[in-house]
N, C-alpha and C positions, 0 to 999 in steps of 0.2 A: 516718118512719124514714129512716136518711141511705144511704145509695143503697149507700156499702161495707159498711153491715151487713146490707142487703139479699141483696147477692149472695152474701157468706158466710154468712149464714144459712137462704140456698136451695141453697147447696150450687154454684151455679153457678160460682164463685171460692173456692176452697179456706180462705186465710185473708184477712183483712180487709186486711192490708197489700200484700197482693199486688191485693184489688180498689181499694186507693187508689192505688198506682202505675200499674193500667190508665188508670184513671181521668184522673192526672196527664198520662201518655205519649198520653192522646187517642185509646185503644183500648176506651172506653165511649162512646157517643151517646144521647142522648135527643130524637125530634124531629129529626134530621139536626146536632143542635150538639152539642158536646161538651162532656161532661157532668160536673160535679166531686164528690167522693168525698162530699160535704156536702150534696149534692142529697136534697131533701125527695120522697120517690118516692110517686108517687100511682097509685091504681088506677086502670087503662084505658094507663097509660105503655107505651109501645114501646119498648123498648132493644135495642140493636145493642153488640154484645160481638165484638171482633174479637181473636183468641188468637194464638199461631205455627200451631197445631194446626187450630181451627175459627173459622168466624164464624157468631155466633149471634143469632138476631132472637128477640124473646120481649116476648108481651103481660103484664104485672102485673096477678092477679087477684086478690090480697090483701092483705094485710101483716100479717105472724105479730108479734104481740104480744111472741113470745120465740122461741130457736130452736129449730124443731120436730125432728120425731125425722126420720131420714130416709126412710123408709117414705112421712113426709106432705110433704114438702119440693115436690115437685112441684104439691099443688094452688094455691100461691101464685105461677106461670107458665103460662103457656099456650106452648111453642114456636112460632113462627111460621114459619123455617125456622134447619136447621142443615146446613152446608154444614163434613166436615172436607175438613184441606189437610194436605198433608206438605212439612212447615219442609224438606226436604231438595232437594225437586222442583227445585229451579233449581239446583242443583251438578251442576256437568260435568267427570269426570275425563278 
């Protein structure tokens, strides 16, 4: 499965065009490299999802066939850590 349908379909990335413009801007990693929206995502991957809001590590324990309801969207990740930030923290009036 290609890595933006991935994240939209685990709910991690809202819609698919938003997780292929991460993806493009170099705000997905797989492996420490950065990672393209066409990426063939395999079970055991670590991905590193860098947001304005968080940055999110996460092990890939599945791959849903089709997309699941969202109740089960989580058993196809494992978090590894989530660290949020406020996009605002560096503005000094």
């Amino acid at each position: 499965m290609r890595l933006d349908i991935f994240l939209k379909n685990t709910g991690l990335i809202k819609q698919r065009s938003e997780a292929k413009r991460a993806c493009d801007a170099g705000r997905v990693q797989i492996g420490g490299q950065q990672a393209k929206a066409a990426h063939s995502v395999a079970v055991g991957e670590q991905i590193h999802i860098a947001t304005p809001t968080r940055l999110l590590d996460i092990e890939v324990l599945g791959i849903p066939e089709r997309q699941p309801a969202r109740r089960d969207r989580g058993r196809f990740y494992r978090i590894l850590r989530e660290e949020h930030r406020d996009p605002y923290e560096d503005l000094s009036f």
